[in-house]
VOLO-774244 format. One line per 5 residues: number of its first residue (from 1); their letters; for each residue z, x negated, y of N, C-alpha, C. Coordinates in Angstrom, 3 decimals. Layout:
NUM	a	Z,X,Y,Z,X,Y,Z,X,Y; ...
% end
This chain:
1	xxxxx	-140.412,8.446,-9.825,-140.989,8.432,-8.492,-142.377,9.068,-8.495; -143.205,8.679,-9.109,-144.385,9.522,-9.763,-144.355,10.982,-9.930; -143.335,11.447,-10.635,-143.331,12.988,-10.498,-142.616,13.474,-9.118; -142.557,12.805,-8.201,-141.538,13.450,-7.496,-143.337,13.528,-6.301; -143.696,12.547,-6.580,-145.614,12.367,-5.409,-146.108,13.812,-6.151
6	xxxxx	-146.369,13.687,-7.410,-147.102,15.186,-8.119,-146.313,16.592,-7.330; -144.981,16.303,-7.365,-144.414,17.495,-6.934,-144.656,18.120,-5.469; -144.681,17.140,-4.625,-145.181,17.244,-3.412,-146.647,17.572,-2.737; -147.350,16.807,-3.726,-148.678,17.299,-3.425,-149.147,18.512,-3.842; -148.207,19.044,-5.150,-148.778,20.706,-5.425,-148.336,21.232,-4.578
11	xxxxx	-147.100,21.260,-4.112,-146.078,21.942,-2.840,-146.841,22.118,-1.965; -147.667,20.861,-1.214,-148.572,20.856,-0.310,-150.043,21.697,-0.585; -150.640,21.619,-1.583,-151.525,22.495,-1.611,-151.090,24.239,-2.219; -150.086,23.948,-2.427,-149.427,25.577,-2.584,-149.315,26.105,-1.057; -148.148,25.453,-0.541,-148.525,26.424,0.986,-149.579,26.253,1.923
16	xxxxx	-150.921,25.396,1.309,-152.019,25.794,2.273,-152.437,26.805,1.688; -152.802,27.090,0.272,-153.161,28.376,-0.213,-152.260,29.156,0.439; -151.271,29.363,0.360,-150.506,30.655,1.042,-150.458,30.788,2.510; -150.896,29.814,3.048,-151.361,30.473,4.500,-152.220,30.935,4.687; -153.750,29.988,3.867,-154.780,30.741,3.900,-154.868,32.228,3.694
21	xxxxx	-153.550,32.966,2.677,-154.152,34.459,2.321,-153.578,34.985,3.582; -154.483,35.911,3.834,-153.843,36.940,5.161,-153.838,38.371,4.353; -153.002,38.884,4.905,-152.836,40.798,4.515,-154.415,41.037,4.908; -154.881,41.943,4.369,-156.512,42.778,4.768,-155.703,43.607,6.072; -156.649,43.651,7.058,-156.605,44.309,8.578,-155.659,45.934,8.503
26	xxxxx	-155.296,46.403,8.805,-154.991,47.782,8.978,-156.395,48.731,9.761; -156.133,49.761,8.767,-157.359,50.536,9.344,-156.660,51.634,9.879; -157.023,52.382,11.122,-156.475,53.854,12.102,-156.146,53.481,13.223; -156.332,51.970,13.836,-155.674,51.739,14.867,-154.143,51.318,15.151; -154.123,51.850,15.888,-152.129,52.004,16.466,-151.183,52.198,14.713
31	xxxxx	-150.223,51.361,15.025,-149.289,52.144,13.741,-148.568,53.070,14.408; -148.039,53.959,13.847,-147.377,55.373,13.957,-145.533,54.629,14.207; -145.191,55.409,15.080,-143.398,54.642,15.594,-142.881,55.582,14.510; -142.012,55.045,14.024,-141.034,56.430,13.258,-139.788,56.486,13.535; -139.758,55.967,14.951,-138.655,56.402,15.494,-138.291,58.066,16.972
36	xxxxx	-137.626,58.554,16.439,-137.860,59.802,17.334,-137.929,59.992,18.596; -138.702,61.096,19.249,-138.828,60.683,21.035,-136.939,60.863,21.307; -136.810,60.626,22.706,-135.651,59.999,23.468,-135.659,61.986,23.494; -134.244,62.517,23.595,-133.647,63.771,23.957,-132.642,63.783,25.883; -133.144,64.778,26.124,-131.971,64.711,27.540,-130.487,65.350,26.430
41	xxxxx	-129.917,64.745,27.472,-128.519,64.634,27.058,-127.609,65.716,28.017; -127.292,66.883,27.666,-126.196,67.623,28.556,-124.613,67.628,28.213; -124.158,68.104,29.305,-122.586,67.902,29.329,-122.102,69.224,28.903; -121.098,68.791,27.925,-120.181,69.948,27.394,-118.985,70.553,28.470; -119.268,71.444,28.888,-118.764,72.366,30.066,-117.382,72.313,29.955
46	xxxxx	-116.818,72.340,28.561,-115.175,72.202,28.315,-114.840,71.114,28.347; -115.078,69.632,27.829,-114.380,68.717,27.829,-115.087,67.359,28.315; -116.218,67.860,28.618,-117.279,66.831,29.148,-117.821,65.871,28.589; -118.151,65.408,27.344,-118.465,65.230,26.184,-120.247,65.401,26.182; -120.918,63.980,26.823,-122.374,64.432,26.643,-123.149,64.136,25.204
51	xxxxx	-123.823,65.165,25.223,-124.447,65.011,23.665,-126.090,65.953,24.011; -126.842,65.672,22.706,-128.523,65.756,23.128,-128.656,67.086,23.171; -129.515,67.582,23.869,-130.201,69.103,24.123,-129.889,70.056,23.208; -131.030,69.257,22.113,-130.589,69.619,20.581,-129.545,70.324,19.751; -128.514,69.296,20.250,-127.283,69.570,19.612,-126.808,70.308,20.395
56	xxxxx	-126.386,71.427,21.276,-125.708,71.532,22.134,-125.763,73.109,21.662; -124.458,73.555,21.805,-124.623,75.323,22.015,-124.536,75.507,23.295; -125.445,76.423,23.025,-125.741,77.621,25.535,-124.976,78.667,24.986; -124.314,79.049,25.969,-123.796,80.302,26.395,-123.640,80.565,27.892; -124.357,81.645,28.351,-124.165,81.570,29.874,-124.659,80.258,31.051
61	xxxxx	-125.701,80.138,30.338,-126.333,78.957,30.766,-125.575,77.548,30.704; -124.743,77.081,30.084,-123.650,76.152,29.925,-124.195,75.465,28.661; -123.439,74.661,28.706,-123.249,73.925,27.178,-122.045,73.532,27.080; -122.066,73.593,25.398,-120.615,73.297,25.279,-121.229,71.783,23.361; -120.052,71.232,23.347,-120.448,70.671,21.796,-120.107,71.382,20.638
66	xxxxx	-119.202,71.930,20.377,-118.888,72.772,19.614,-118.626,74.582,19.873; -118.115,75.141,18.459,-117.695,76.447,18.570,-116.926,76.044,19.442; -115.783,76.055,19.094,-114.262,75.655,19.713,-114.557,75.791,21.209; -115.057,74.841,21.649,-114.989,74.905,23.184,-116.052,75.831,23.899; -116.885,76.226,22.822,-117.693,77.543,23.653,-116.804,78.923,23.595
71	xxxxx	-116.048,79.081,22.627,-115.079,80.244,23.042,-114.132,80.506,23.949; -113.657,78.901,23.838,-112.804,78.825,25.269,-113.153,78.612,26.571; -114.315,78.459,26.842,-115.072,78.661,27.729,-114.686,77.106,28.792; -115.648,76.990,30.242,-115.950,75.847,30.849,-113.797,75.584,31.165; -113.805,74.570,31.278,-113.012,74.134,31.432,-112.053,74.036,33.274
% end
């Protein structure tokens, strides 16, 4: 019963030490997102299939998602 009081009271002064430590502050301000900005999304002219700016082949002012359906043209 004795070791079980010892055990508790280190326990207890163990997690006041560990609350007490804090991380040191961040220095630069703002953290940086590393997630990517948001893309508009256009429609694939052949099968209608929306996908991001990015990704998209133009032809003739259109978009299409792939080769395939840019050869075969708008649907």
């Amino acid at each position: 019963m004795k070791y079980l009081v010892v055990l508790a009271v280190i326990a207890v002064v163990y997690a006041l030490w560990r609350s007490q430590r804090r991380p040191p502050p961040r220095q630069g301000g703002t953290p940086r997102s590393r997630i990517a900005p948001p893309q508009n999304m256009v429609r694939c002219a052949h099968c209608g299939v929306h996908l991001p700016q990015g990704d998209a082949l133009w032809a003739d002012g259109r978009s299409y998602c792939c080769r395939a359906h840019q050869e075969q043209g708008p649907a």
